[in-house]
C-alpha positions as a Markdown table, in Angstrom:
| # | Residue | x | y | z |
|---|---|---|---|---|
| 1 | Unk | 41.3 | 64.5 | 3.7 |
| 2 | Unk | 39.3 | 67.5 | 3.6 |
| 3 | Unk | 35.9 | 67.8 | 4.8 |
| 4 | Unk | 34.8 | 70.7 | 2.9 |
| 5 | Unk | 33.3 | 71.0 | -0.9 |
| 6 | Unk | 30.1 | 69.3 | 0.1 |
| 7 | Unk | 27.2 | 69.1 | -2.3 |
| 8 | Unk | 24.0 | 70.3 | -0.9 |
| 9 | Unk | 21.3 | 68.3 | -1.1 |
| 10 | Unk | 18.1 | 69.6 | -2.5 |
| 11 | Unk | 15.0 | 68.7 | -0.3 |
| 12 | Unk | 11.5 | 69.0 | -1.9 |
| 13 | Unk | 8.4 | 69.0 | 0.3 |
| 14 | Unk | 5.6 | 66.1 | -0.3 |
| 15 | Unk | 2.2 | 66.8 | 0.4 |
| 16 | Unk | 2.1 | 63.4 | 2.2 |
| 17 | Unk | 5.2 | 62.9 | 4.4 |
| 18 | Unk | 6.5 | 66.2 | 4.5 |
| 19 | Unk | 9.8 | 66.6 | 3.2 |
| 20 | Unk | 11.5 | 64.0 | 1.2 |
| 21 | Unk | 14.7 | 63.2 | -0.6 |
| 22 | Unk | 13.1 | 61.4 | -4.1 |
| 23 | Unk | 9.2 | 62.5 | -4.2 |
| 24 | Unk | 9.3 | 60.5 | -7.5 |
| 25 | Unk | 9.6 | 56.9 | -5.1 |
| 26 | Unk | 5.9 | 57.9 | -3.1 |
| 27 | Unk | 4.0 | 59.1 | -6.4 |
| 28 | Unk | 1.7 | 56.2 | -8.1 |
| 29 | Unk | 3.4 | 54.1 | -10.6 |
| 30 | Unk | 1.1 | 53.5 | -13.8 |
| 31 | Unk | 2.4 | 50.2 | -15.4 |
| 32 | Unk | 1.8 | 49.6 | -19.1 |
| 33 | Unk | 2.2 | 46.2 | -19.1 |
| 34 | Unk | 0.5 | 43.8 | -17.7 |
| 35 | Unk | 1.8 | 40.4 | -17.4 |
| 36 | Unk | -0.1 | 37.5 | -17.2 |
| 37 | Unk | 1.5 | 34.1 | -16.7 |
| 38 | Unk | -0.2 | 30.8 | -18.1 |
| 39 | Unk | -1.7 | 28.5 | -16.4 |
| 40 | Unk | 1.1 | 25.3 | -15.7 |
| 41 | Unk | -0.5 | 22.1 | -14.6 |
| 42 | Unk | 1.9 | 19.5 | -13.5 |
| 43 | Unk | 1.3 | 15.7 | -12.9 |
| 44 | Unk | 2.5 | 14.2 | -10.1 |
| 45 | Unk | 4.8 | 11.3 | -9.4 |
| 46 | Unk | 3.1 | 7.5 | -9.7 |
| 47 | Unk | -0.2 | 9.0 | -11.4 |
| 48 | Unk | -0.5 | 5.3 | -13.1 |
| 49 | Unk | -0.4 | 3.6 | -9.0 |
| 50 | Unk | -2.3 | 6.5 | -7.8 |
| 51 | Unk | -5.1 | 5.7 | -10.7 |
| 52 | Unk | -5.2 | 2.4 | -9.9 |
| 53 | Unk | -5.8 | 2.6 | -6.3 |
| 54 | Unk | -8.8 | 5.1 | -6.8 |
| 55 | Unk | -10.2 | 3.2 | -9.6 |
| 56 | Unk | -10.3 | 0.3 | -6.8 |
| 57 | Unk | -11.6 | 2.4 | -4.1 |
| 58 | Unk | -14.3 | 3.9 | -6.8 |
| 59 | Unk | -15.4 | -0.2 | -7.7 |
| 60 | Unk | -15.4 | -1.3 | -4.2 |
| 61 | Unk | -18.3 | 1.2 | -3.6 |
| 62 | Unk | -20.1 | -0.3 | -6.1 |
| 63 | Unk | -19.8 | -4.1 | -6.1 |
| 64 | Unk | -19.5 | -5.3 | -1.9 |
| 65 | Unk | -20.0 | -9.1 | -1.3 |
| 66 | Unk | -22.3 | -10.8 | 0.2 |
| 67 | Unk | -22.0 | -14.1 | 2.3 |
| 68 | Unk | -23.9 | -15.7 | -1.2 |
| 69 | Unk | -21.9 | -13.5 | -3.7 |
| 70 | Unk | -18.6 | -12.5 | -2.2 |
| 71 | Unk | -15.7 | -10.1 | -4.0 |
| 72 | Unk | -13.2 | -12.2 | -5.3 |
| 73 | Unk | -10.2 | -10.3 | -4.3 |
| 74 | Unk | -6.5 | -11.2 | -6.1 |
| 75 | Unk | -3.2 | -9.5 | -5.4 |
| 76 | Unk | -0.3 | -10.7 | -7.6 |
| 77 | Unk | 3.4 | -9.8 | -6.5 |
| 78 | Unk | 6.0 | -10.3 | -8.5 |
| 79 | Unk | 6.6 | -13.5 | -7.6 |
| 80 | Unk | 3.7 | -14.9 | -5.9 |
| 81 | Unk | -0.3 | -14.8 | -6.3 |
| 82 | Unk | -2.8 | -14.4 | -3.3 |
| 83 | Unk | -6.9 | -14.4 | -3.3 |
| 84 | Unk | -9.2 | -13.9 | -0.9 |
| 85 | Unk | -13.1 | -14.4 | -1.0 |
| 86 | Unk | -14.5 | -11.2 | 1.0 |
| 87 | Unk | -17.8 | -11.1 | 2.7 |
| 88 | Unk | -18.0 | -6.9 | 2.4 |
| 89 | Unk | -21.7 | -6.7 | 4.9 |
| 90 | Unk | -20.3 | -8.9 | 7.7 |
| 91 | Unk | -16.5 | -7.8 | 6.8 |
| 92 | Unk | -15.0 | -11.3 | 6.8 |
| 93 | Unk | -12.6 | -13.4 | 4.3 |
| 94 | Unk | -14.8 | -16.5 | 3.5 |
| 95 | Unk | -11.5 | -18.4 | 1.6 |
| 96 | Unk | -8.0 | -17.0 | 1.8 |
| 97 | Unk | -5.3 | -19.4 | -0.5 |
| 98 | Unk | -1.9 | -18.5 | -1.8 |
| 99 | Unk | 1.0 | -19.8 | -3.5 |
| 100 | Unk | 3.4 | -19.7 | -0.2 |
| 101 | Unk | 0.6 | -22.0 | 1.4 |
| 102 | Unk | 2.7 | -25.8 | 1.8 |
| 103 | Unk | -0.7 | -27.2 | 1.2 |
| 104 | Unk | -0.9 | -26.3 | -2.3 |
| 105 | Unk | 3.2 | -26.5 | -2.8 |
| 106 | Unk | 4.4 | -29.7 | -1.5 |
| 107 | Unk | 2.2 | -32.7 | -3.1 |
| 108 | Unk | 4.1 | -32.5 | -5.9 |
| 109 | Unk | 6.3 | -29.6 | -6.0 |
| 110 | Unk | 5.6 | -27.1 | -9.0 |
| 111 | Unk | 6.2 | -23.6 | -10.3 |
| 112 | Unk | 4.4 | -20.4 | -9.0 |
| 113 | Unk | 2.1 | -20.7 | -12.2 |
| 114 | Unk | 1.0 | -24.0 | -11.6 |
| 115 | Unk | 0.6 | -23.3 | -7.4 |
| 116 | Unk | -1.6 | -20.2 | -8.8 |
| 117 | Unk | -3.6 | -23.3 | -10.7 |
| 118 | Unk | -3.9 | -25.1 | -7.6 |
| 119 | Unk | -5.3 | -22.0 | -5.7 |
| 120 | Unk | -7.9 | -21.1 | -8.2 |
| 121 | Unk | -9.2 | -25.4 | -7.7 |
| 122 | Unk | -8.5 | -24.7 | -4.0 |
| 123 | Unk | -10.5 | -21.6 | -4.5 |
| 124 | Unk | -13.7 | -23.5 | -6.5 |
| 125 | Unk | -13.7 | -26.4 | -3.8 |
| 126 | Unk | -14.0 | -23.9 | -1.0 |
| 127 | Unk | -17.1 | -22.4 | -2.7 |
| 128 | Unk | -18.9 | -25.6 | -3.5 |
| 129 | Unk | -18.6 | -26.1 | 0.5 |
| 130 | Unk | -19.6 | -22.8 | 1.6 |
| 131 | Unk | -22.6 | -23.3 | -1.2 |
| 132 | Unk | -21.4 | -20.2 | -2.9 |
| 133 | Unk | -22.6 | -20.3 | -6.5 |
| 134 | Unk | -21.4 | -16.8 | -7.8 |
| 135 | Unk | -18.8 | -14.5 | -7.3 |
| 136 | Unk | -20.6 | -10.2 | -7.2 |
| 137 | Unk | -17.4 | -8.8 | -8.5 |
| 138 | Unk | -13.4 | -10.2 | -9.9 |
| 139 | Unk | -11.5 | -7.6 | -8.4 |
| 140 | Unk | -7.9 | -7.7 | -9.9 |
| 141 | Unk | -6.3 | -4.4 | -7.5 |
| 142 | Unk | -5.4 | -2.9 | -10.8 |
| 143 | Unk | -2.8 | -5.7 | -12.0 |
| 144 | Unk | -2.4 | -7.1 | -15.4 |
| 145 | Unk | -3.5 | -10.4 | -16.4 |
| 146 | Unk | 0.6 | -12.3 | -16.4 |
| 147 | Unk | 1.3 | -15.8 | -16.4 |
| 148 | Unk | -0.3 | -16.6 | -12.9 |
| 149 | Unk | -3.3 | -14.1 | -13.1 |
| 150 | Unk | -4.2 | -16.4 | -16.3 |
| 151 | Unk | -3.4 | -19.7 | -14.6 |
| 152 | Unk | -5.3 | -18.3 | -11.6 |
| 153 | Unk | -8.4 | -17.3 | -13.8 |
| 154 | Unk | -8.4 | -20.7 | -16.1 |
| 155 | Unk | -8.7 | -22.6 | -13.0 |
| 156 | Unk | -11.8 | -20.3 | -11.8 |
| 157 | Unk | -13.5 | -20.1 | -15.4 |
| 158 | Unk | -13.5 | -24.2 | -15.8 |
| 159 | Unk | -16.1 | -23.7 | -12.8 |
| 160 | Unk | -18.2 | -21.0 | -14.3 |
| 161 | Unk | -17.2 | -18.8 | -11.4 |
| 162 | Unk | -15.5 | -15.6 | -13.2 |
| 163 | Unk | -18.5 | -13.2 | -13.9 |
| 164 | Unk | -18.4 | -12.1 | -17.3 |
């Protein structure tokens, strides 16, 4: 190996820094092109729950019960169907009543669409006691109307109680 034959390296002087190896990397580079990417909106994940929940939030501002005209309130699970009656000024549940209750179940046994039935009667004899003779809002939490919504609502709508 042989140390000798080197190349010399040519140094140019830059106003700015002196001397430099490549003046061409500190002068301004003027780009043609200019690049402009488009806007991407992207949804996110459960819009449809998310919706739901805010549309619910967004009613509940509007229609709050009163000890005369509570919210009917109605979750539906899969499997099973629960309503409460909800006094929104004092915050209390006036009537809670759901399928799992052995009350409406045992005398005599029956499906989870006829126990819905039962809790929508239950429902109507616990506002004839409490002298409640409408309902301010039917809040539904955003389910469909299945099999035990409309069981729950037949029962309800016999009495005059649904608004419309």
């Amino acid at each position: 190996m042989a140390l000798g034959n080197f190349t010399s390296l040519q140094f140019k002087t830059c106003h700015l820094f002196g001397t430099c190896l490549y003046p061409s990397h500190f002068l301004p580079v003027q780009s043609k092109r200019i690049s402009i990417k488009p806007l991407v909106v992207e949804a996110r994940a459960n819009t449809r729950k998310e919706s739901a929940k805010i549309r619910n939030r967004r009613l509940r501002k509007k229609f709050n019960g009163t000890p005369t005209r509570p919210r009917l309130s109605v979750f539906c699970s899969e499997k099973q169907l629960y309503a409460m009656l909800v006094d929104d000024q004092n915050k209390k549940c006036l009537f809670y009543g759901s399928t799992l209750q052995q009350s409406i179940r045992e005398n005599p046994p029956c499906s989870t669409v006829e126990a819905a039935e039962r809790v929508g009667d239950e429902l109507v004899k616990a506002c004839i006691n409490l002298d409640i003779h409408e309902i301010s809002s039917y809040d539904r939490n955003g389910f469909a109307r299945g099999e035990k919504m409309q069981a729950f609502e037949v029962a309800i709508s016999r009495h005059g109680f649904l608004p419309r």
